[in-house]
C-alpha positions in Angstrom: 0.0 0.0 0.0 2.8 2.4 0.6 4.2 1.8 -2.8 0.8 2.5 -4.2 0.6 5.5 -2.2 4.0 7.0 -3.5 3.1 5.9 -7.0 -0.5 7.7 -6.6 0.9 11.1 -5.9 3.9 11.1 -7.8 0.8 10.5 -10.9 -1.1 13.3 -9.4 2.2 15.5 -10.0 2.7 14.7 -13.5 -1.1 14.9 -14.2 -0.4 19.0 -12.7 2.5 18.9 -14.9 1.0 18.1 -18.2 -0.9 20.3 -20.4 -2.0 17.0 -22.3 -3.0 14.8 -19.0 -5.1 18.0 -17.9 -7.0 18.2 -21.0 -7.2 14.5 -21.4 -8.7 13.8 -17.4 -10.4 17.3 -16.7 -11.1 19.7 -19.4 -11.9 17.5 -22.4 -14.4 15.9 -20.7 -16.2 18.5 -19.0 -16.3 20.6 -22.6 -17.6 17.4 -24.7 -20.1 17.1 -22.1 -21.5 20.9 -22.8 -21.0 20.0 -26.3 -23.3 17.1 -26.3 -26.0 19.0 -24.0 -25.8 22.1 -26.5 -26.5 19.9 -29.5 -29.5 18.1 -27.6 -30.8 19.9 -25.3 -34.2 20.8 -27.7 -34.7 16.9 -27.7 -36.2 16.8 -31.0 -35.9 18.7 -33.9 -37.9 21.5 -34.8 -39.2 23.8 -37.8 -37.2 22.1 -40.4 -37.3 24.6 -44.1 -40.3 23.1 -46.2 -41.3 24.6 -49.6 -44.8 24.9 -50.3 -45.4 24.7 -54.2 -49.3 26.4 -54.3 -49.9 26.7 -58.3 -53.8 26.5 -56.8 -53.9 29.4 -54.6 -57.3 28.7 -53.4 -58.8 28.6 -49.5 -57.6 25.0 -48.7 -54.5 25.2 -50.2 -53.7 28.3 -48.5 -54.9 26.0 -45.2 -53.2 23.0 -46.1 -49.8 25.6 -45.9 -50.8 27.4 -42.9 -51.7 23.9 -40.9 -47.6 22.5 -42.5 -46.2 25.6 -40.8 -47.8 25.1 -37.7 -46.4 22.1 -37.2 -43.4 21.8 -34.8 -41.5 20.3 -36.7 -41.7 22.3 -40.3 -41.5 25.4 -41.0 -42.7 26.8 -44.7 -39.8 28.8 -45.3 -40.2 29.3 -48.8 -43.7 29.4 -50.5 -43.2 29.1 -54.5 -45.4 28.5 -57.8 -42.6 26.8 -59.7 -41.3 23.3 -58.6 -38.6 23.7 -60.5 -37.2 26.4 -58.5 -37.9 24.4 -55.1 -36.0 21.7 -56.8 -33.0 23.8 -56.8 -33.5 24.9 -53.1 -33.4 21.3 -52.4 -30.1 20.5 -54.1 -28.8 23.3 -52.4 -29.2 22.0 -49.4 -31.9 25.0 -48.3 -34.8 23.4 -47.7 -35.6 19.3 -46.6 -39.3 18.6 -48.3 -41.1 19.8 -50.8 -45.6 20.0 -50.5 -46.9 20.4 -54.1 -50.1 21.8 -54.5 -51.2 21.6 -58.5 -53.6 23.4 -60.1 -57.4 23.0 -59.3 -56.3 21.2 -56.5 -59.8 23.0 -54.4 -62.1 22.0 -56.8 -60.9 18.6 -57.9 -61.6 18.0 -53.8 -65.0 19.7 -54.1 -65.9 17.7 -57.3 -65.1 14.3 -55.5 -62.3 13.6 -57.1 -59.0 12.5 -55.5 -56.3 14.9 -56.3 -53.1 14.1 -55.7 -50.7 16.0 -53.3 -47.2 14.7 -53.7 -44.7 15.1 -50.7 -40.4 15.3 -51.8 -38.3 14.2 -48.9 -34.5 14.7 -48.7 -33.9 11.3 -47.1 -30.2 11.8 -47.1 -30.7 12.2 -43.0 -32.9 9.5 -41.9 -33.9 11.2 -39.0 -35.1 14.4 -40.5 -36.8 12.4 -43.1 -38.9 10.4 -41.2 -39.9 13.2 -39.0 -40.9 15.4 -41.6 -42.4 12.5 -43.0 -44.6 11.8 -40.1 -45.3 15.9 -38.9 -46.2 16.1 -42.6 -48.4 13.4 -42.7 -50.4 13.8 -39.5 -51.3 17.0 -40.9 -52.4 16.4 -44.2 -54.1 13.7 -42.8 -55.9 15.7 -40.2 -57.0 18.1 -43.0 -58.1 15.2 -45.2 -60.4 13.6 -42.3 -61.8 17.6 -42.0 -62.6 17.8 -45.8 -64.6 14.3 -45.3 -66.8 15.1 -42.6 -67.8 18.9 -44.5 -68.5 17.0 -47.3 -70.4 14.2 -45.6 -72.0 16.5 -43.4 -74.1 18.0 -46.2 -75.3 14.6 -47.1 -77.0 14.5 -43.2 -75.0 11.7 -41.8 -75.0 11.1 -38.2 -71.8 11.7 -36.2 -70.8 7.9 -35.7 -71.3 7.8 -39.5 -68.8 10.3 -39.9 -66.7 9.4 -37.5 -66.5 5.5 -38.8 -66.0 6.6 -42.4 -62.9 8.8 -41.1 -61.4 6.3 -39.0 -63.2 3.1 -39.4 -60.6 1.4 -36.8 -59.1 3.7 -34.3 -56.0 3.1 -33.4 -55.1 3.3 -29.2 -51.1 4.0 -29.3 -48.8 4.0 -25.9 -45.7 5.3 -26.6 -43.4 3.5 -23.7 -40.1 4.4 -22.2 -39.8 7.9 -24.4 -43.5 9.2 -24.9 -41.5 12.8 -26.0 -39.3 10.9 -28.3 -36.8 13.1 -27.4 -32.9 12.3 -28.7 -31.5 13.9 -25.7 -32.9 10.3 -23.7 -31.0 8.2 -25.4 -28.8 9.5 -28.0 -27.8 12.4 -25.9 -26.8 10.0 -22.8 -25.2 7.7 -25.0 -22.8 9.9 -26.6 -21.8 12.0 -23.4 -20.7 8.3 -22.2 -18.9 7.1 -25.6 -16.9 10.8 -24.7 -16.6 8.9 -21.2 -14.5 6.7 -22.4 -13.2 7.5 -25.4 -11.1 9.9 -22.8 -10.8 7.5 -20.3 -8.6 5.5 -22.6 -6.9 7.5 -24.3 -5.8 9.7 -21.4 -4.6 6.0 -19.7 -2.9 4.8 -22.9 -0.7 8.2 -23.1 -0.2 8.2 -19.4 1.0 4.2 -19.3 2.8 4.9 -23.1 4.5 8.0 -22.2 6.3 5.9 -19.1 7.6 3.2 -21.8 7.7 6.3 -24.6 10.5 8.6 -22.2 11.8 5.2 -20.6 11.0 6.2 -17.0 8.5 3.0 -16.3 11.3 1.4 -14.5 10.7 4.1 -11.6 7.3 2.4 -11.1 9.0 -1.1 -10.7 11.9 0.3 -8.3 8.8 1.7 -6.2 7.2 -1.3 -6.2 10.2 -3.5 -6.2 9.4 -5.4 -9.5 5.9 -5.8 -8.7 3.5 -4.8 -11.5 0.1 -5.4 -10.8 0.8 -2.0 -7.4 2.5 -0.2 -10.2 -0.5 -0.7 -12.0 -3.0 0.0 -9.5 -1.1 3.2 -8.6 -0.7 4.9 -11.8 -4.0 4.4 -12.6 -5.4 5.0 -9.7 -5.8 9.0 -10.2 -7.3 8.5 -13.4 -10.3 6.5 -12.1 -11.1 8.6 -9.1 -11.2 11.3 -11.4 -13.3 9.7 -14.5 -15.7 8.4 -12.2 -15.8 12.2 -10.7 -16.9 13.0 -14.3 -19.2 10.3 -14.8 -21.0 11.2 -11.4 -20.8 15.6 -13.3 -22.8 14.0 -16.6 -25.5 12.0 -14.2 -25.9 15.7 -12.5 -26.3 17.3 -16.1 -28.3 14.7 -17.7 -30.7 14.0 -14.6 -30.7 17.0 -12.9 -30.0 19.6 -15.1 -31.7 18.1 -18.6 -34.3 16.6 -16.1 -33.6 13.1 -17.9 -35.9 10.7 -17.0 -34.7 8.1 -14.0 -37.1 5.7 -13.1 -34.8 2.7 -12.5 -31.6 2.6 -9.4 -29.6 5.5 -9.5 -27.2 3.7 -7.7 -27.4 0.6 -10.2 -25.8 3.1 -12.7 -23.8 4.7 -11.0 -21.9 1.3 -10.0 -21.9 0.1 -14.0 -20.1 3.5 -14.9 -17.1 3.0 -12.1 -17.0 -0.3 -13.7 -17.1 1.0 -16.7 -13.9 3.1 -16.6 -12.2 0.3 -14.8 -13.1 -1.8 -17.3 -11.7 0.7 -20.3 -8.4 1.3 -18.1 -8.1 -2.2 -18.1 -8.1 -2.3 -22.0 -5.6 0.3 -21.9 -3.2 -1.8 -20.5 -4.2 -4.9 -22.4 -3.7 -2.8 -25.7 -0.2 -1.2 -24.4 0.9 -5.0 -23.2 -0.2 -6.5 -26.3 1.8 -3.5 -28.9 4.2 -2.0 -26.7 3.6 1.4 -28.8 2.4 4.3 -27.9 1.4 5.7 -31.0 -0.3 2.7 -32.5 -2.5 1.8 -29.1 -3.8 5.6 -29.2 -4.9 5.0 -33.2 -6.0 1.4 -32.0 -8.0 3.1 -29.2 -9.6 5.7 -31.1 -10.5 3.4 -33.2 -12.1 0.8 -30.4 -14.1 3.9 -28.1 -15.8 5.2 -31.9 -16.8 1.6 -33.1 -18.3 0.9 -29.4 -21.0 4.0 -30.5 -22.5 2.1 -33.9 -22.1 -2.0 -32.2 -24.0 -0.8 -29.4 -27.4 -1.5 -31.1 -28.3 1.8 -29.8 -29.0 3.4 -33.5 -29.2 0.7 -35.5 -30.8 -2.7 -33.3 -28.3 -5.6 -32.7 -30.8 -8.2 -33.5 -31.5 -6.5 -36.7 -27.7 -7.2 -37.8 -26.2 -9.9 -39.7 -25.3 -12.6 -36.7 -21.3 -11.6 -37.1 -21.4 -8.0 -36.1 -23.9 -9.3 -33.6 -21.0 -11.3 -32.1 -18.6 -8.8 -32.7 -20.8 -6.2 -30.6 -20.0 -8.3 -27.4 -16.1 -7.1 -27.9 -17.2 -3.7 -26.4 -18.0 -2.9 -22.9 -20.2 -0.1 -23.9 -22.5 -2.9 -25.2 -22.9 -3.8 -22.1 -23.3 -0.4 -20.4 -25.7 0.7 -22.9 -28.0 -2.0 -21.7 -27.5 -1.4 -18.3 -27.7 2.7 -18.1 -31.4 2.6 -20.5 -32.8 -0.4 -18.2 -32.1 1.5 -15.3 -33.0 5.2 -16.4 -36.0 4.8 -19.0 -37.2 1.4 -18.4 -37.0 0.5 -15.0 -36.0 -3.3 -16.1 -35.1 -5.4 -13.1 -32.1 -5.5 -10.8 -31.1 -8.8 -11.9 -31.2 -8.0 -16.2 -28.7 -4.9 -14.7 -26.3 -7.3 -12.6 -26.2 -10.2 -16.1 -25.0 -7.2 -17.9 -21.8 -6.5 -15.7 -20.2 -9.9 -15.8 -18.8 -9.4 -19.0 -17.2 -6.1 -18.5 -15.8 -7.7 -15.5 -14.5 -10.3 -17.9 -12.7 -7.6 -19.5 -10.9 -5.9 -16.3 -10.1 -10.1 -15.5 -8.0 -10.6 -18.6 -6.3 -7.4 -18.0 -5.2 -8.5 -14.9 -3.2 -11.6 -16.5 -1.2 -9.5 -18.7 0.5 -8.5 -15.7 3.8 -10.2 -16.5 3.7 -9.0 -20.1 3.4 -5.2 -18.6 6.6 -5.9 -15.9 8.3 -7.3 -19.3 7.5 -4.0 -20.8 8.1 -1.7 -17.9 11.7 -3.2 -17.2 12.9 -4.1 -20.5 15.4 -1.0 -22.2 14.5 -2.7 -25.6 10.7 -1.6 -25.2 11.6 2.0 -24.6 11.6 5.1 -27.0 9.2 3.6 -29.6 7.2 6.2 -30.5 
């Protein structure tokens, strides 16, 4: 313990010393974190540029462009009478959807006849697509069921008539977990915690490399007297009191501040996220024991934290992918966090569905642990030394 003691401050010193440790433990976290809550703190996206292409100019189209603006999420930034020219806009990059209202659009309705009302989505951003699609839709739809029951209305139907020609099978919808379907719930979180660790190793791969880099890692084992697993726990020691200080800042600003939902244990998480920067400190070492460089485990890292974001299932659902990236997911801790942090937060899943999900992270921090004699190898060795 005293050698771990010696080793924890002399860390401390050179994290006060170093520009790079500073920004890598303290400041680069904090400002990603402000970052992410800048980008989502609206939740969802709102009054996205539509163009509304009236060659009718008549009462209801002049509604149907009114009703589009008044939507939350579109705004009828431009209103045109050529399509062409909204085409361009498009291209451009200016506007997102296109409403085209054609000519006689109010009497073809009046008449009886179906007129058409097509709907151009930029689908290049799945997200804004399919919300436009659906804000978009709603409406028209809305203003649809409206023109049906004036029309039928004049034909003396009763309500229930009109009612069960509008919607002849009504539809009951729950929306679970995120009733606001807001991105900040899960998007948000989950990308303030791939910044988590994606700083979390990196900053532990340059503080372990730069002691092999400079060729001073053989202080640690005179400390220790040739011991590596204390050398270890010492140097990293700083590190994760002071991650898990800025896991414990994002829980503040994500359930306090951004008024997250938390319906599951508190606690629960909290425990997954110290395990979770244990866990990625533990791939630190397993990276710098495996290569021995520090400029290769960094790219190797970065590499690793980024790929945890799109394996997670969190965008794109695991069981949805072909049954090798499936098994290729389970290589990343966050997997396993991810499951854990949304059962506990939005879903309020069982204890025990929380507790399944840690064992494999600690599976992670276990292997670590045996590389031990590969790291004293490392850290005692001149011919592992200055490789950049």
């Amino acid at each position: 313990m005293n050698a771990i003691e010696k080793i924890f401050v002399r860390e401390l010193r050179r994290i006060r010393e170093s520009k790079s440790l500073m920004f890598g433990c303290i400041y680069g976290p904090l400002l990603s974190f402000i970052i992410v809550i800048a980008i989502f703190h609206k939740g969802t996206p709102t009054d996205l540029p539509v163009a509304i292409v009236d060659q009718d100019n008549s009462l209801l189209s002049n509604k149907i462009s009114s009703w589009i603006d008044a939507t939350s999420i579109a705004e009828s930034t431009y209103n045109l009478k050529d399509l062409r020219e909204a085409k361009v806009l498009m291209e451009e990059g200016k506007i997102d959807a296109i409403v085209y209202i054609a000519p006689d659009f109010e009497r073809n309705v009046v008449k009886g006849v179906k007129p058409e009302l097509p709907l151009f989505l930029n689908n290049t951003n799945i997200v804004k697509g399919s919300l436009l699609y659906k804000g978009i839709f709603t409406c028209l739809s809305t203003i649809k069921a409206g023109v049906k029951i004036t029309t039928r209305t004049k034909q003396k139907y009763s309500r229930a008539e009109l009612m069960s020609s509008v919607q002849p099978i009504p539809f009951d919808v729950h929306l679970l977990y995120n009733p606001y379907t807001s991105y900040m719930y899960f998007v948000g979180m989950a990308i303030m915690a791939v910044m988590l660790i994606a700083f979390t190793l990196l900053t532990s791969i340059f503080a372990l490399g730069t002691e092999i880099r400079w060729g001073t890692s053989y202080k640690l084992m005179k400390i220790t007297k040739d011991r590596a697993l204390p050398a270890l726990a010492g140097k990293m020691l700083p590190y994760t009191l002071i991650f898990i200080m800025q896991a414990l800042i994002a829980d503040v600003l994500m359930f306090i501040i951004m008024d997250s939902p938390l319906h599951g244990s508190l606690l629960t998480i909290i425990i997954s996220q110290i395990i979770l920067v244990i866990t990625y400190q533990a791939i630190a070492i397993l990276l710098l024991s495996i290569t021995a460089n520090l400029r290769l485990c960094l790219s190797l890292g970065a590499a690793y934290t980024m790929m945890a974001l799109s394996f997670s299932g969190l965008t794109f659902p695991t069981m949805g992918m072909p049954i090798s990236a499936q098994v290729f997911s389970y290589l990343f801790p966050f997997t396993f966090y991810l499951k854990i942090f949304i059962s506990q937060s939005i879903k309020n899943i069982d204890l025990s569905v929380a507790l399944y999900d840690l064992l494999p992270m600690l599976i992670f921090i276990g292997i670590s642990i045996l590389t031990a004699g590969r790291m004293k190898q490392i850290f005692t060795e001149e011919r592992f030394w200055g490789k950049r």
